[in-house]
N, C-alpha and C positions, 0 to 999 in steps of 0.2 A: 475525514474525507469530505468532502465538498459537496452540495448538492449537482443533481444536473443539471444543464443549462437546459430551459424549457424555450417552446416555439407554439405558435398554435397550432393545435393539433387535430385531427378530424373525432370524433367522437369515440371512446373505443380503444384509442393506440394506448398502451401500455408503457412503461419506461423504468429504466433503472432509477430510484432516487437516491443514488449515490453515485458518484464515479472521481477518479483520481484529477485533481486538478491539471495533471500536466493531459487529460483527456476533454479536455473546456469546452472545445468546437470540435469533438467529436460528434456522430450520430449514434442516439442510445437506443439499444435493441436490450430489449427483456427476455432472455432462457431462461431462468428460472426466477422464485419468488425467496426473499427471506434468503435466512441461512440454514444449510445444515447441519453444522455443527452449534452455534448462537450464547458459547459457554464462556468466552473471554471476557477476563474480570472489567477489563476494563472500556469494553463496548458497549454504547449505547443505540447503536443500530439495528435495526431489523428489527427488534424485542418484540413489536405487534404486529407482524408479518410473519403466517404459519408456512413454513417451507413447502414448496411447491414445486415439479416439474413442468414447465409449460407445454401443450398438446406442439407439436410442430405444425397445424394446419393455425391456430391464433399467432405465432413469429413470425409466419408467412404472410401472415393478414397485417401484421405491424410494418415489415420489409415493402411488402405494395404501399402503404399509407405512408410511410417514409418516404418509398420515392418520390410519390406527389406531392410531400410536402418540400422536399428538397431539391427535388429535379434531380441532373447527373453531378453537384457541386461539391458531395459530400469524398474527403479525400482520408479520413479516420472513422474508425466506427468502433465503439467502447460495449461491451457485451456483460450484462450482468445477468441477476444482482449477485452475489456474493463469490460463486464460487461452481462457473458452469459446467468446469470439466465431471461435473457427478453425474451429468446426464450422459447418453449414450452415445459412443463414439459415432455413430452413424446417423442420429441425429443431428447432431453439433456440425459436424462436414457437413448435410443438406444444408442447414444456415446458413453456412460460412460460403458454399458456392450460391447461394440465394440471394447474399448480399453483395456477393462480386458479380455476378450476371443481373444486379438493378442497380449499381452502382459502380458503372465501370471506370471511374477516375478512381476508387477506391485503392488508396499504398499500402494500410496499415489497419488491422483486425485486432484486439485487444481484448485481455479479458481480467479478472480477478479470476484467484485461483488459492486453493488452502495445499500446505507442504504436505502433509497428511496423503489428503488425494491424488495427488502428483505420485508421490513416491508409490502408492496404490497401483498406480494407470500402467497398462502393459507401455512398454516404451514404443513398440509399433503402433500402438493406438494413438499415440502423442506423436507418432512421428507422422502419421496420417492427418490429424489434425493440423500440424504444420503445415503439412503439404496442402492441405485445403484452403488455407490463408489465415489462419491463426497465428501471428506473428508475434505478441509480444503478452508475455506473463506477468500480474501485478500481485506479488505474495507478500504477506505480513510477518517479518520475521521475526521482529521485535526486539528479541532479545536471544544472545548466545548463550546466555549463563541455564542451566538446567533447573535448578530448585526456582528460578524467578520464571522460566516457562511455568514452571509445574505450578508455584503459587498463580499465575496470572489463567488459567487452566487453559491454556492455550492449546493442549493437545497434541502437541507433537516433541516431541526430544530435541537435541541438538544435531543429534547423529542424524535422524530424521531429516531437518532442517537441513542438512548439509546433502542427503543423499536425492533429496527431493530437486533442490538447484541442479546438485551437478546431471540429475535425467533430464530436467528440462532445459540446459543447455544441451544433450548430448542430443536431444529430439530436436534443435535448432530454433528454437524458440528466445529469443531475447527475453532478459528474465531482470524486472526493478527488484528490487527486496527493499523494504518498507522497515525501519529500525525507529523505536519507540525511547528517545533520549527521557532520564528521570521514574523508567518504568520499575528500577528495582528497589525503588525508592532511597532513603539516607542510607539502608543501613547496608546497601548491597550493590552501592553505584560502581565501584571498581570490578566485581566480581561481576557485573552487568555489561561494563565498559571493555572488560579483557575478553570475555566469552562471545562479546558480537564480536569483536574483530576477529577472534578464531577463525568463527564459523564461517565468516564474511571472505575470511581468506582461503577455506576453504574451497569456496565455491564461488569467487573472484564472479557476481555477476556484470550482466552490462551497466544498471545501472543501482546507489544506493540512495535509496531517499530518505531521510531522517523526518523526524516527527516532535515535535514536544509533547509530552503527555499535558494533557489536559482533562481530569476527571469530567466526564460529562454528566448533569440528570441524566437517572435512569440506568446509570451501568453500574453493578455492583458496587465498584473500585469507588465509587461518587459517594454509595453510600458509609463504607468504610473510611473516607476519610472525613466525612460528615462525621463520623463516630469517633473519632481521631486513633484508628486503627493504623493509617495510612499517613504518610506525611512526602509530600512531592519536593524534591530537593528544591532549591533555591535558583535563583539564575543562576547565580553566582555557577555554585554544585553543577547544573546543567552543562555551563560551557568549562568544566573541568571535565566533566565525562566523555563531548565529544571532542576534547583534545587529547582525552587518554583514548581513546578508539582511533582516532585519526593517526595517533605515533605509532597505533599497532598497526595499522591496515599495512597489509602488502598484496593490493591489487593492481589489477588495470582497468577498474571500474571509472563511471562518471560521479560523481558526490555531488548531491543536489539537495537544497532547502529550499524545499520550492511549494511552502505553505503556511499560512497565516500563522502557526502558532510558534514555527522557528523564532530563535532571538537575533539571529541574523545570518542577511542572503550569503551562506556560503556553497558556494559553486566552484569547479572545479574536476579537472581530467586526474586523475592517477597513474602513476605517481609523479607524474610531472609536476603535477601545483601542491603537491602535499606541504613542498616546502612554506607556500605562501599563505595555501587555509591553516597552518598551525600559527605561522607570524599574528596572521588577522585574529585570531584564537588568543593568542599570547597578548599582544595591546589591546582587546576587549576585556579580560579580565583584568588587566594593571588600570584600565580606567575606570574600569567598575569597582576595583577596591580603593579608587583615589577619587574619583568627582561625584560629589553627591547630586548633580543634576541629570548625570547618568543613571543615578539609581533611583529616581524620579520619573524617570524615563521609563527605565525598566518596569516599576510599578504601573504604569501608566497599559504597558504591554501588557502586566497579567490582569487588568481590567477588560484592556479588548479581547483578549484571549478566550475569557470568559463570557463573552456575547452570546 
């Protein structure tokens, strides 16, 4: 995930240090600190940040400093860090109309959110949150497949994963799910590749955003393939996976690559362009196994990738 976009800030405001790129010129409001769960193999985030609920009188004191630093301009506002809904539903609603009564051009309220929790949260309580201007949920699905959740200790099942979407759609909530291409590594890419698109079909979200795995410093998975425990498939392997996911899908989601570690911008409504992201899929792979300046190229990607 991207860092936040910073601004000068009065002494004191607090902020998420992450939030989803398609959140860039959002305003970042801090509810809690860290994560609470912080067991995924392959994250490197949060690791020295002790989970925390924040008092509701310092969110308030960030929402005043915000407005004066923004005025009434700000038309999205991205709510971290990890995973807000742990806090209390009656907290969270005082934000959420705190931030709509200091920012009244305000469209869009956003948050990260773990499947786990979700599936947890009474759905009146989610449905309340909606109604307060919670609009849209950013969840990490990763991966369909069961044994590659379980190795990646991601915490939640499949059924889980499936049962968690379909509440926070049924509480109205627009819902991204976040898929981790290369996570089940060589030896379990198809069993990785069939089990997202299951679950994905399952719970047909609004939108899907795919990922490259990137082993980072500092997250287990880094160290493991530091150890050569772990071996990240190839581009090549990568864009076979999200063509074998893409011939499963049977949604009416949006499919978006819409961050630096993709191997390329595929974008796209479902299932109307299915046909055209698999073509784009299909002549990427025939020219990656035919021009060797492509695969130069490609090399060239997993150097920035690794920035």
């Amino acid at each position: 995930m991207a860092i936040g976009r910073l601004r000068l800030k009065d002494r004191g405001y607090d902020f998420p240090p992450y939030r989803p790129p398609s959140e860039a010129y959002s305003l970042l409001l801090r509810v809690t600190r860290g994560c609470p769960w912080n067991k995924c193999l392959f994250c490197s985030m949060y690791k020295d940040i002790p989970f925390e609920r924040r008092p509701l009188e310092e969110i308030k004191e960030d929402i005043e400093q915000a407005a004066r630093l923004y005025g009434e301009s700000a038309r999205t506002a991205f709510i971290g860090d990890s995973n807000s809904l742990v806090t209390k539903t009656e907290l969270l609603s005082e934000v959420l109309r705190s931030l709509y009564a200091s920012f009244p051009r305000l469209e869009r309220v956003t948050s990260y959110a773990r499947a786990q929790t979700i599936a947890k949260k009474d759905l009146d309580d989610l449905k309340q949150l909606r109604k307060a201007g919670l609009v849209r949920l950013h969840v990490g699905l990763e991966t369909g497949d069961a044994e590659t959740l379980e190795f990646i200790q991601k915490g939640a099942t499949p059924e889980e994963q499936i049962e968690a979407g379909l509440k926070a759609k049924e509480a109205g909530f627009e819902l991204s799910l976040y898929i981790l291409l290369g996570i089940g590594g060589i030896r379990r890419w198809k069993e990785h590749a069939d089990g997202t698109a299951r679950v994905l079909n399952k719970i047909d979200p609004h939108f899907i955003r795919v990922r490259n795995l990137v082993p980072q410093p500092g997250s287990p998975l880094h160290e493991m393939k530091q150890r050569g425990e772990f071996s990240v498939p190839s581009p090549e392997l990568i864009l076979e996976e999200e063509k074998r996911i893409i011939e499963g899908l049977e949604v009416t989601s949006e499919f978006l690559s819409d961050h630096i570690s993709n191997y390329l911008p595929l974008n796209g409504q479902m299932p109307s362009d299915k046909a055209t992201l698999l073509q784009t899929l299909g002549q990427e792979l025939e020219a990656l196994r035919t021009d060797p300046a492509l695969c130069e190229e490609y090399r060239q990607k997993e150097f920035l990738r690794n920035l």
